[in-house]
N, C-alpha and C positions, 0 to 999 in steps of 0.2 A: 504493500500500500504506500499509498507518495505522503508526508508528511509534510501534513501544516504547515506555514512561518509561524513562528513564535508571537506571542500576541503584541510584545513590545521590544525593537529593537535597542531597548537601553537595558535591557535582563539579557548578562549571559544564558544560557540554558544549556543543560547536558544531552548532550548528542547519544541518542541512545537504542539500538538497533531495537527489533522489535520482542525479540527474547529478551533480552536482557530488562526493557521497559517494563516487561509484564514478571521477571523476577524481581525488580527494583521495587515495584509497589506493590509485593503478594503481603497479602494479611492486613498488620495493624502495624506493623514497625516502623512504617512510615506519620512523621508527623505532618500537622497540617500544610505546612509554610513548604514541606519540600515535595509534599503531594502537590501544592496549586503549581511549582515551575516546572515539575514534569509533567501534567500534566496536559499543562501549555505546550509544552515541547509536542508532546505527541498525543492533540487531540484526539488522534480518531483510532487511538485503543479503544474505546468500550464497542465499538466498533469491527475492530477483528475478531476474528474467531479463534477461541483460543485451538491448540493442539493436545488432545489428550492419546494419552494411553489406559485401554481398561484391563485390569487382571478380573479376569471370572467374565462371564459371557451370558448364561445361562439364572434362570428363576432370578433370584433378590437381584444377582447383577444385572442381568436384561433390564430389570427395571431402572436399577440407576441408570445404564448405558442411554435409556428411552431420555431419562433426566438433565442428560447433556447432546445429545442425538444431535441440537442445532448447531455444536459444535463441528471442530474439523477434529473428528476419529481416528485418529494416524498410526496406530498401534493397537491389536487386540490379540490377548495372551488367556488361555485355557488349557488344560491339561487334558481336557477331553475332545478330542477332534470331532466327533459330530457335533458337541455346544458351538465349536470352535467355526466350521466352515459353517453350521447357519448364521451366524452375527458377519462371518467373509459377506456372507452375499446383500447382507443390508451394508456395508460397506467395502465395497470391492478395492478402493485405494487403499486400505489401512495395512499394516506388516502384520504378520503371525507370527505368531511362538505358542509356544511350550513352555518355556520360562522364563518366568517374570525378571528373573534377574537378569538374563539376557538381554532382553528387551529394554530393560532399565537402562542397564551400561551400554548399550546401541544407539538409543533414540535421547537419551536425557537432555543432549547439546541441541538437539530440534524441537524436541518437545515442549510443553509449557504446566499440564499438572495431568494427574493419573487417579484414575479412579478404581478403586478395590474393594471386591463384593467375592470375597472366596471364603474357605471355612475357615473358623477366628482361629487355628495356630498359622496360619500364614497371615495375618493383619499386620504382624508387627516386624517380620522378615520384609515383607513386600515394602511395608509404609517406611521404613527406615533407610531403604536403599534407594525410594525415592524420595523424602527428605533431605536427605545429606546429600542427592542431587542438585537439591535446588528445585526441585516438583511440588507446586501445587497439590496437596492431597486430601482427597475424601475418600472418607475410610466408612467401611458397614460396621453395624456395632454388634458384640463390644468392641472397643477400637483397639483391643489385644487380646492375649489368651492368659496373662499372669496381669498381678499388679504391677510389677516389677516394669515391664513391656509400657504399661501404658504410659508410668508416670517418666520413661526414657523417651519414648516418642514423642510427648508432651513438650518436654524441656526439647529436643531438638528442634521441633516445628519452632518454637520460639527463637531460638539464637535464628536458627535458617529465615525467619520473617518469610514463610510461606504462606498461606491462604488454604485454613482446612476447618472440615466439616465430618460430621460423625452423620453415619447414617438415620438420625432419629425423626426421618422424616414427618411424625403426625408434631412434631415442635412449630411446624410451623402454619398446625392449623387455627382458625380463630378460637375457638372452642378453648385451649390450652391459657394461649392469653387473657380471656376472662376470667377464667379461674385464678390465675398470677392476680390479677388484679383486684380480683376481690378479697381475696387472699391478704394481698398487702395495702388496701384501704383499711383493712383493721376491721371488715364485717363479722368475721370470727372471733374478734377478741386474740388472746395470745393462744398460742398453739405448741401446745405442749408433747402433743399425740399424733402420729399418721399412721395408717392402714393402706398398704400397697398389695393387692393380690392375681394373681393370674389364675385361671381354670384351665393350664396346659402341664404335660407332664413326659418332658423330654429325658429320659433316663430307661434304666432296668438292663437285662442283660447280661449275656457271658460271652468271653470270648470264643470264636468260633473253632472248631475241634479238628475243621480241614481247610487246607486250599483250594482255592477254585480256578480256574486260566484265567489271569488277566483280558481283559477286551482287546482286539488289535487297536481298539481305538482310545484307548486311555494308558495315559504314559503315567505307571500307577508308584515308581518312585518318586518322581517331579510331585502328585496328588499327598504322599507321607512327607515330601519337603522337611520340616525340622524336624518332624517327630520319628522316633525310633521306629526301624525297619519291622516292620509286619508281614504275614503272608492276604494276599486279597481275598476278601470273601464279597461272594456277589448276596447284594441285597444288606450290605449290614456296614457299607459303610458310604460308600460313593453312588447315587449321589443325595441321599433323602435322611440317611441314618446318622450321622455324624456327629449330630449333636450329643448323642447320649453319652459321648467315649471320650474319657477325661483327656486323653492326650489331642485329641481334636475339636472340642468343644465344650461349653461350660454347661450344660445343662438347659432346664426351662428359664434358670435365674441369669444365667448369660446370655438368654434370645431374646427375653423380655425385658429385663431389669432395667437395661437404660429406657427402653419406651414409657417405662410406669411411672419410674424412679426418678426420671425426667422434671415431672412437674412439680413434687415438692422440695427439688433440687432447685428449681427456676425461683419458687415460690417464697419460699423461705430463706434463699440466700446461703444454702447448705455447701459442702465441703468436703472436709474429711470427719470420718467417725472418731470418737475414740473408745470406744466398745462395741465388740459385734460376738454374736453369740449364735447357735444354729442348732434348730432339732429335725429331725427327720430318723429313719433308718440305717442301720447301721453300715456306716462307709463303704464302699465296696470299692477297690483297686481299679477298676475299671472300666466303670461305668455307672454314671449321672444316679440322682435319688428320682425316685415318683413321685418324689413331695418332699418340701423342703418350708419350712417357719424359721426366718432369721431374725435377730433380733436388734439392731443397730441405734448406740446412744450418740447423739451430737452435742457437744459444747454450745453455749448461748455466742449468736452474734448481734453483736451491738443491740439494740437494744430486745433483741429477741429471747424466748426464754431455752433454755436447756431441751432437749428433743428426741421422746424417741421413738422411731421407725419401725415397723413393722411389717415383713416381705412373709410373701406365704403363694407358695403354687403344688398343681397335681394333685394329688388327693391330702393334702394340706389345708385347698383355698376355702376358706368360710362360706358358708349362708349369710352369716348376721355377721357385720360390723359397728360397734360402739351402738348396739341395739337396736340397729338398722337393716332391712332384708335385702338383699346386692344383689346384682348380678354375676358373673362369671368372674368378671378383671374386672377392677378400679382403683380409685385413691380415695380413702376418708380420709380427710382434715376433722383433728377435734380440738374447738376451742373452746373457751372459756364462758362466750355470748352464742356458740352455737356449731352446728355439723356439717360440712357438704360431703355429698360423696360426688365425685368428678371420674367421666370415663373420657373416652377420646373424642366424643362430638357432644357431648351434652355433661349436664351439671344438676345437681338438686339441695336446698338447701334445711336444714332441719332444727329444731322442729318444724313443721309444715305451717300453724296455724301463726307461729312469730315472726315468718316469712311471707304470709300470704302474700302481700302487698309488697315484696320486693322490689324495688326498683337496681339494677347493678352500677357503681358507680361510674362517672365518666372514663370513657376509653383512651388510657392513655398510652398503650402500646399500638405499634400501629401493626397492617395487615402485612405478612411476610409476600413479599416477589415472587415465592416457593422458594422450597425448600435446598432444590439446586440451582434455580437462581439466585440465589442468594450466594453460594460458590463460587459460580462464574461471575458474577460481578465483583466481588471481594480477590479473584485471582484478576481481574481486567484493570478494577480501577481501586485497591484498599482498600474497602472496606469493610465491618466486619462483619462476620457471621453470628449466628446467634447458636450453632451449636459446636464453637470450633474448640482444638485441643486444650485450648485455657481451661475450659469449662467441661468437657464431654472428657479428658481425662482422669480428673476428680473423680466424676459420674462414675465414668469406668470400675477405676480402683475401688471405690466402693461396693458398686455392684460385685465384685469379684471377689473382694475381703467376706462376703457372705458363704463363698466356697473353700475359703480358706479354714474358717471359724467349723463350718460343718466338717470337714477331714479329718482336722485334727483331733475333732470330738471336744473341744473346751473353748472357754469364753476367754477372747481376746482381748487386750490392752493394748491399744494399738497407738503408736510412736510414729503418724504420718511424717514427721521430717527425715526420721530417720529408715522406713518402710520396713520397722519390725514392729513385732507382736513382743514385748518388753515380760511379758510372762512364758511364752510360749515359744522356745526358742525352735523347737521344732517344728513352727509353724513357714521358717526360709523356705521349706523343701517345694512348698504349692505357692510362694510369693513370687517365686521366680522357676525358671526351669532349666536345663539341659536341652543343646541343639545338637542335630549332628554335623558333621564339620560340612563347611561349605552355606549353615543357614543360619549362620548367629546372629544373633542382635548384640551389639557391642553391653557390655554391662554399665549401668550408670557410674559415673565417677565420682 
């Protein structure tokens, strides 16, 4: 594209190709005064189309890929060649691979940011080599598979001044924002109590007793990527099952947990925990619980009170919450002046007869662009997203301290600066993990 003159020939302005422009202002790192003279420099960024790279192709990824679709698609990586050559034929320009890392260290010097939608032990192999690239990244959640992963990926997006996004796409429906705001108008009074639960129950299982032939069409060492080598078993892992199996996936509370866990995260200004505690079933080596009740305390922010949290999914999830009859999944807030339970498109507020005449107060979030718009404009022109890694890594670790706490079988004291469990020294072994060589994540320093 031909670039603009500069709006005033008394401002020098940085001459700045067109990767480099749209590395120069990814995310928030940029301040105002030196966003307006690049800006000037090269108007008619919001304008180009940025270059992405997708890892995953198929189901959640399709979707995302749909979510950037008007961009320019220039790389697409799957380990499964029929997911792989159907997304070829919607975009016939774009490179192929097989792996992600390839394709990373290939394209990174062309490219502008990368979207990844695979199973959560490659979130943080994939997100980190495009990171330290210099790649724009949205990640599917959870945005790792340990705590250890996310709050590394976290801190690098930051020094990097990249532009990223977690996948918790219903963030940015209205629905969500009303409830924040009513939330923090103070209609509930303080809130001392939340009820978070799902009616899904992603677990159970043994490992399988045979081998079975790999597909010619699935390159099924690239699909175990960091996780220690297995034999294939058809139907129990690739591509529906995976979530159950602790080395590939966190269970029901890592598919859901940032969706749920989302809003009184947003709402109340939450963080990190400093106690989580978990009942379910007794541990299994290898695979997820059918039900899981976590327990999670938050320290007071400013002027909010002390908080504690409550996750429950699979044959866990309640009927009744704070003596209210629910549905499947949602969120109770219990305050002091009163109850809401909040799902993903709707709200209710209790008692019924102290609410009749509700009125919600004025709106003062505004309507999100979507959800990946909101991406792509934040990797084109800074600015920021509402679910990037400042915020959506917290979320993460959180969410995931809930599978820590259940493993080990004891109640956690947990030392967020330091990412240990200050009682539970054998709780490191599920905070972080082992890769095989070739798919490490550098360890935080």
């Amino acid at each position: 594209m031909t670039k603009k003159p500069a709006a005033s020939p008394s401002v020098s302005r940085p001459q700045l190709g067109r990767r480099g422009f749209l590395k120069a202002t990814g995310a928030t790192a940029l301040s105002a005064g030196v966003w307006s003279e690049l800006a000037a420099a090269e108007s008619t960024s919001a304008n180009q189309k940025l270059k992405v790279l997708c890892v995953g192709t198929a189901n959640r990824a399709a979707a995302d890929i749909s979510g950037v679709q008007g961009e320019d698609i220039v790389g697409l990586c799957d380990v499964d060649r029929n997911y792989l050559d159907r997304a070829a034929k919607q975009f016939p320009d774009a490179k192929l691979y097989a792996d992600y890392r390839e394709m990373i260290a290939d394209m990174s010097d062309t490219a502008d940011a990368i979207v990844i939608g695979t199973t959560d032990h490659h979130h943080a192999p994939a997100s980190i080599r495009a990171i330290n690239a210099g790649l724009h990244c949205y990640c599917e959640k959870p945005l790792t598979h340990t705590v250890e992963e996310a709050r590394i990926i976290t801190e690098a997006a930051k020094a990097k001044g990249v532009a990223t996004q977690l996948g918790t796409q219903i963030h940015a429906g209205d629905n969500y924002r009303r409830v924040v705001e009513i939330v923090q108008a103070g209609v509930l009074g303080d809130i001392k109590e939340v009820h978070v639960w799902v009616g899904k129950g992603w677990g159970g299982g043994e490992l399988p007793t045979k081998a079975d032939p790999v597909p010619e069409y699935l390159s099924w060492d690239l699909w175990l990527g960091p996780a220690a080598k297995r034999p294939f078993a058809a139907g129990r892992y690739h591509p529906a099952q995976w979530r159950r199996w602790w080395a590939f996936g966190q269970g029901t509370l890592g598919d859901m947990g940032c969706h749920y866990m989302d809003l009184p995260f947003w709402a109340l200004d939450l963080k990190y925990p400093t106690s989580v505690e978990a009942e379910g079933p007794a541990p299994h080596a290898e695979t997820c619980p059918l039900g899981l009740k976590v327990h999670y305390k938050f320290p007071k922010r400013g002027d909010m009170p002390a908080l504690d949290l409550t996750w429950y999914d699979g044959d866990q999830t309640p009927k009744e919450v704070a003596g209210e009859r629910v549905p499947g999944s949602g969120v109770m807030f219990v305050g002091s002046e009163g109850k809401m339970f909040a799902g993903y498109s709707n709200y209710r507020l209790f008692p019924r007869d102290k609410f009749a005449d509700f009125q919600p107060p004025e709106k003062t979030i505004p309507s999100s662009i979507g959800h990946h718009a909101e991406w792509i404009k934040a990797c084109k022109e800074g600015t920021p997203t509402t679910c990037n890694f400042d915020y959506s890594g917290p979320l993460t670790e959180t969410v995931l301290l809930g599978n820590v706490a259940y493993r080990t079988g004891k109640q956690l004291d947990w030392d967020a600066e330091k990412l240990t469990a200050t009682n539970v020294p054998e709780a490191a072994q599920y905070v972080t993990k082992k890769y095989r060589a070739g798919w490490e994540v550098p360890a935080k320093a």
